[in-house]
N, CA and C atoms as an extended XYZ file, in Angstrom:
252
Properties=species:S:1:pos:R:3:atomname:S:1:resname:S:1:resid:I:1 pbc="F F F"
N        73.049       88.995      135.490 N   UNK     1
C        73.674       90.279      135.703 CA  UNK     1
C        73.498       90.681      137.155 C   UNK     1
N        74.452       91.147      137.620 N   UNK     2
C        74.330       91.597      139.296 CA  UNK     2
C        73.791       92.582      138.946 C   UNK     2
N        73.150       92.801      140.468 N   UNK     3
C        72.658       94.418      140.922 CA  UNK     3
C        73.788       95.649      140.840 C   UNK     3
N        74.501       95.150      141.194 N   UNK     4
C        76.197       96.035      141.797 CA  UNK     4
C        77.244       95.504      141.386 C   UNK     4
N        77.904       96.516      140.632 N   UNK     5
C        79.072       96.273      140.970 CA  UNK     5
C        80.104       96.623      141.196 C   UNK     5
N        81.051       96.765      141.827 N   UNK     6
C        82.670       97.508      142.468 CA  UNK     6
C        83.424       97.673      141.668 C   UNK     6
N        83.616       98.677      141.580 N   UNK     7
C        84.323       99.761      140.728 CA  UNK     7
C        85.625      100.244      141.589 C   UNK     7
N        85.544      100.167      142.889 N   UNK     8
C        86.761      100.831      142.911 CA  UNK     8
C        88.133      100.345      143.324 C   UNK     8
N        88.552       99.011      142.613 N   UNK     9
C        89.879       98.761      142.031 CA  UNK     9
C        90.253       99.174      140.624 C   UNK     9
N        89.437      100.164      140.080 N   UNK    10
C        89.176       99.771      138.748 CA  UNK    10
C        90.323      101.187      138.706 C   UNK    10
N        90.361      100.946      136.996 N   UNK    11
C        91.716      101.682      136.532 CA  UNK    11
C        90.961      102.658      134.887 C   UNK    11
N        91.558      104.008      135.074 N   UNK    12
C        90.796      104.658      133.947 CA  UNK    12
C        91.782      104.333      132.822 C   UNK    12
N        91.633      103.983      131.582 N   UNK    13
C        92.247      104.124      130.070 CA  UNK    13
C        92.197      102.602      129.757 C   UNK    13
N        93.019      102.812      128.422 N   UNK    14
C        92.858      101.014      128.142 CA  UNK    14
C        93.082       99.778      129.350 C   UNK    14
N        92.654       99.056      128.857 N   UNK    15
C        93.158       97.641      129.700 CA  UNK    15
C        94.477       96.815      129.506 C   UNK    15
N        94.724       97.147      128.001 N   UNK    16
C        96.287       96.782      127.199 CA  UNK    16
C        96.973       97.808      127.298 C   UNK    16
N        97.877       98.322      127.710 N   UNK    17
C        98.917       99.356      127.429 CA  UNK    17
C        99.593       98.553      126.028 C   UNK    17
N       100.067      100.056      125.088 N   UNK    18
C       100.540       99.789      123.957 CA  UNK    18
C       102.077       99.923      124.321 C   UNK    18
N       103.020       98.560      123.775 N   UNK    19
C       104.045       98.831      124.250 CA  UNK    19
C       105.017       99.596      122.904 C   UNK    19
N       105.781      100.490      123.500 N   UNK    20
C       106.125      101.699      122.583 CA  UNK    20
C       104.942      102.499      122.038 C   UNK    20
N       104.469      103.214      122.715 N   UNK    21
C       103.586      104.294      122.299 CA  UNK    21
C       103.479      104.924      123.904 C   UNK    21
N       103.246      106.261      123.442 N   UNK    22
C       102.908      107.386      124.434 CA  UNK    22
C       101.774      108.192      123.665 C   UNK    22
N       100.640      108.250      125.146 N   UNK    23
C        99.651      108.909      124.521 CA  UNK    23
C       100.135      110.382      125.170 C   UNK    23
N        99.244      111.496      123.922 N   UNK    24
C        99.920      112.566      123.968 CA  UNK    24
C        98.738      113.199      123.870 C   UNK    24
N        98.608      114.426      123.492 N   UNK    25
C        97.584      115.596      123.642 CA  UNK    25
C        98.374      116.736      122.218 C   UNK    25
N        97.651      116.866      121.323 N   UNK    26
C        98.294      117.600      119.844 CA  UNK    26
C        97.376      118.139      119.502 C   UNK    26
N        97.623      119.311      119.293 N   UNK    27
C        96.438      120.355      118.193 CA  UNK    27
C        96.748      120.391      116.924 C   UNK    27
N        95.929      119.905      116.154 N   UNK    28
C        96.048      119.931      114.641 CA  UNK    28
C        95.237      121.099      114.110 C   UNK    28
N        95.258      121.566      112.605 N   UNK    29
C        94.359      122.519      112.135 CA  UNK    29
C        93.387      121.688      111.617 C   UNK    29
N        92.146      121.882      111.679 N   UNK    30
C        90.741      121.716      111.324 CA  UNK    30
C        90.933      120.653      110.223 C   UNK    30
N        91.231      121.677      108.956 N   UNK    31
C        91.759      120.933      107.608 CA  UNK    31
C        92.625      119.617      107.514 C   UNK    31
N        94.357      119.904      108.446 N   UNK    32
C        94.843      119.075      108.397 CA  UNK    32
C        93.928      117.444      109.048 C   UNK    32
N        93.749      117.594      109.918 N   UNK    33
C        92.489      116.639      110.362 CA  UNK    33
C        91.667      116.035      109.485 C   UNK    33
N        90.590      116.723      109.077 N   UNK    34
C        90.024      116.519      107.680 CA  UNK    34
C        90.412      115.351      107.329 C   UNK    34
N        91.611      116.038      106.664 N   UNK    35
C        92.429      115.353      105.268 CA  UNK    35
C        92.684      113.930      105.630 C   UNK    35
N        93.313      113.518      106.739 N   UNK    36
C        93.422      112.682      107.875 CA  UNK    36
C        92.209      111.418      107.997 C   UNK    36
N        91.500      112.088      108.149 N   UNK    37
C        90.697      111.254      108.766 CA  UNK    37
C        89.487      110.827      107.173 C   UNK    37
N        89.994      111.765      106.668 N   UNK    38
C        89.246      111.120      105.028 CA  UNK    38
C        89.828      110.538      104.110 C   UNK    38
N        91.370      110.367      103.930 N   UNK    39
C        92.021      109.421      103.720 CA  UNK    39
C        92.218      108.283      104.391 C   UNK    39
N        91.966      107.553      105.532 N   UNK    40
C        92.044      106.667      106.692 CA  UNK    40
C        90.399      106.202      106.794 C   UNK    40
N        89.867      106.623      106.511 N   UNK    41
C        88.601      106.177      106.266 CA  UNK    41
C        88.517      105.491      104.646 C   UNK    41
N        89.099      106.068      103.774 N   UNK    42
C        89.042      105.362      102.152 CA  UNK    42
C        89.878      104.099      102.345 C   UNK    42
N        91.339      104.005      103.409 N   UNK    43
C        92.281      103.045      103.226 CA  UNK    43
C        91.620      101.990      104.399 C   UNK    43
N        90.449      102.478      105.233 N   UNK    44
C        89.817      101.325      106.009 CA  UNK    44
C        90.592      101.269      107.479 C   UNK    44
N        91.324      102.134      107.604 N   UNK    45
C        92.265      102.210      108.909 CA  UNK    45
C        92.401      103.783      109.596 C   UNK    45
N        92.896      103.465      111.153 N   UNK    46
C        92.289      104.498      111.740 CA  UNK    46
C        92.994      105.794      111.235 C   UNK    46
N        92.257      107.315      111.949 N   UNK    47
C        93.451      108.140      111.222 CA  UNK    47
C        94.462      108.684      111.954 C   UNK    47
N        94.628      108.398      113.063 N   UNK    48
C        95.702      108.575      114.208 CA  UNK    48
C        96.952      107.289      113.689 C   UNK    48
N        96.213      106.177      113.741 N   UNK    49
C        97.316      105.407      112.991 CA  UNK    49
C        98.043      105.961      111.696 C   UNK    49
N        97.318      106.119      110.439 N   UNK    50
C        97.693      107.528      109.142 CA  UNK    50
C        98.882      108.168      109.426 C   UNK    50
N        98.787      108.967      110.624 N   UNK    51
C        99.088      110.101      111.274 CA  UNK    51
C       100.794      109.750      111.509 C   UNK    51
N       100.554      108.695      112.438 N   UNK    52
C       101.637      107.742      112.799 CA  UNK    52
C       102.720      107.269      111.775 C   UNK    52
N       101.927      106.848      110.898 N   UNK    53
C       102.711      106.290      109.593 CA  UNK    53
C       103.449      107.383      108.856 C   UNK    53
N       102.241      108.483      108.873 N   UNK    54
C       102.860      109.638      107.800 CA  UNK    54
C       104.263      110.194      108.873 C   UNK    54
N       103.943      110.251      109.908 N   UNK    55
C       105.748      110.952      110.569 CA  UNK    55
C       106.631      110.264      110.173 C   UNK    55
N       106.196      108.409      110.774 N   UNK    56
C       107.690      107.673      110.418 CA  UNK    56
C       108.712      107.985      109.011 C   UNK    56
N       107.787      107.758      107.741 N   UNK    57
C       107.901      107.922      106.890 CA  UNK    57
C       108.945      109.595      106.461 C   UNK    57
N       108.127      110.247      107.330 N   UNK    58
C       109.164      111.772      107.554 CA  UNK    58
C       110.586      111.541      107.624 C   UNK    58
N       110.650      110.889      109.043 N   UNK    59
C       111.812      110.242      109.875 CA  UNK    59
C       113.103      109.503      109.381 C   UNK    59
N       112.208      108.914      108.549 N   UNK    60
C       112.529      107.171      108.045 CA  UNK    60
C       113.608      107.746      106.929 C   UNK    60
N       112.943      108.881      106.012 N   UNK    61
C       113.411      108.875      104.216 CA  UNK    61
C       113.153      110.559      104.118 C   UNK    61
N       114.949      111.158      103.934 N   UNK    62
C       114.601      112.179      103.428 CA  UNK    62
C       114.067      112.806      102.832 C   UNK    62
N       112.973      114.416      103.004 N   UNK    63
C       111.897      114.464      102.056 CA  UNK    63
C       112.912      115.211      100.391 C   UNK    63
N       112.151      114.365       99.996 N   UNK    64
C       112.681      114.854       98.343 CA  UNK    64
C       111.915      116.288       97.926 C   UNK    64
N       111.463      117.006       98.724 N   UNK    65
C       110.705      118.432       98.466 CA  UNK    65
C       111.647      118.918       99.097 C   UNK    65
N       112.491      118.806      100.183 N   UNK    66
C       113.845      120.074      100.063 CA  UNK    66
C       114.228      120.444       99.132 C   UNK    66
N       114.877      121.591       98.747 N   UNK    67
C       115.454      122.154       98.156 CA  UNK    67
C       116.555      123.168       98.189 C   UNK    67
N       117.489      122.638       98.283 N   UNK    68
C       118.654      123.699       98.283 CA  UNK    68
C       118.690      125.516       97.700 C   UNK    68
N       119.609      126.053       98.062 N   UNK    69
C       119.639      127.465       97.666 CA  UNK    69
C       119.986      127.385       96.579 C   UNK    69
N       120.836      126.582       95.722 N   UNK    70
C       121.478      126.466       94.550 CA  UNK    70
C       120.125      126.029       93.847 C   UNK    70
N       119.681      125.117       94.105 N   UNK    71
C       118.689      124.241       93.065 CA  UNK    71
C       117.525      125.998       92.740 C   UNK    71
N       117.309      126.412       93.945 N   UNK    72
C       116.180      127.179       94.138 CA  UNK    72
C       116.893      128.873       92.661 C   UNK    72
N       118.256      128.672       93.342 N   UNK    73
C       118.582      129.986       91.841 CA  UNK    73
C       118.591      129.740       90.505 C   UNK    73
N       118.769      128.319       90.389 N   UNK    74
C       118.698      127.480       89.052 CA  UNK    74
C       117.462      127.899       88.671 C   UNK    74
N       116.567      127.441       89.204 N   UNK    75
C       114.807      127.685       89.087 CA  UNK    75
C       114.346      129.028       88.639 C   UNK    75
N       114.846      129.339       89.270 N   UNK    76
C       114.668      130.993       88.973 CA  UNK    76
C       114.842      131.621       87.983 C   UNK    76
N       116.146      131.378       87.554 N   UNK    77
C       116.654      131.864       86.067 CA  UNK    77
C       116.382      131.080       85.390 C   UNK    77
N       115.851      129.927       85.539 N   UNK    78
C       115.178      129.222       84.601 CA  UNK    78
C       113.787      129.647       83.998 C   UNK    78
N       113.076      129.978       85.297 N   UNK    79
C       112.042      130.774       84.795 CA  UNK    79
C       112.084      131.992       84.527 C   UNK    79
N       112.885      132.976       84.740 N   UNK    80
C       112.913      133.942       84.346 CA  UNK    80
C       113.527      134.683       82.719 C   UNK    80
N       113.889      133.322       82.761 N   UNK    81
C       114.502      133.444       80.897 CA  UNK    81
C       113.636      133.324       80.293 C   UNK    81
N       113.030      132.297       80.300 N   UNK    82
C       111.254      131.899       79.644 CA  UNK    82
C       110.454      132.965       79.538 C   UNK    82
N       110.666      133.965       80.598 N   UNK    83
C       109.610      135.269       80.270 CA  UNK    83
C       109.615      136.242       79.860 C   UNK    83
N       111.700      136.392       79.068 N   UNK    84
C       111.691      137.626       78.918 CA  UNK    84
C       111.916      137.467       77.148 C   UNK    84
């Protein structure tokens, strides 16, 4: 091991740049995090990767939890018959 050594060609962040990825700076809530990083820990993988996956997936495949105005009045009088 040397005594010294020169540092200043040196470069701050990874040594691999990831090609297609941009690192970014994001505030999450506490919880959402959490959730994140304790699911990604059970599946053995990181939780920024998780994170990653869960948008594409956004992106990728319309979410089937929309709901239209129609579907949403259906619902309604659906439940509201039931109670009276």
């Amino acid at each position: 091991m040397r005594q010294e050594y020169d540092f200043s060609g040196g470069k701050r962040g990874a040594m691999i740049p990831s090609q297609g990825k941009t690192r970014i700076t994001i505030y999450l809530d506490n919880d959402v995090l959490d959730h994140f990083r304790a699911e990604a820990e059970a599946k053995g993988m990181g939780y920024q990767t998780l994170i990653n996956q869960v948008l594409k997936q956004s992106i990728q495949s319309p979410s089937e939890q929309s709901i239209t105005e129609t579907d949403l009045r259906r619902i309604l009088r659906e439940e509201l018959s039931e109670t009276r």
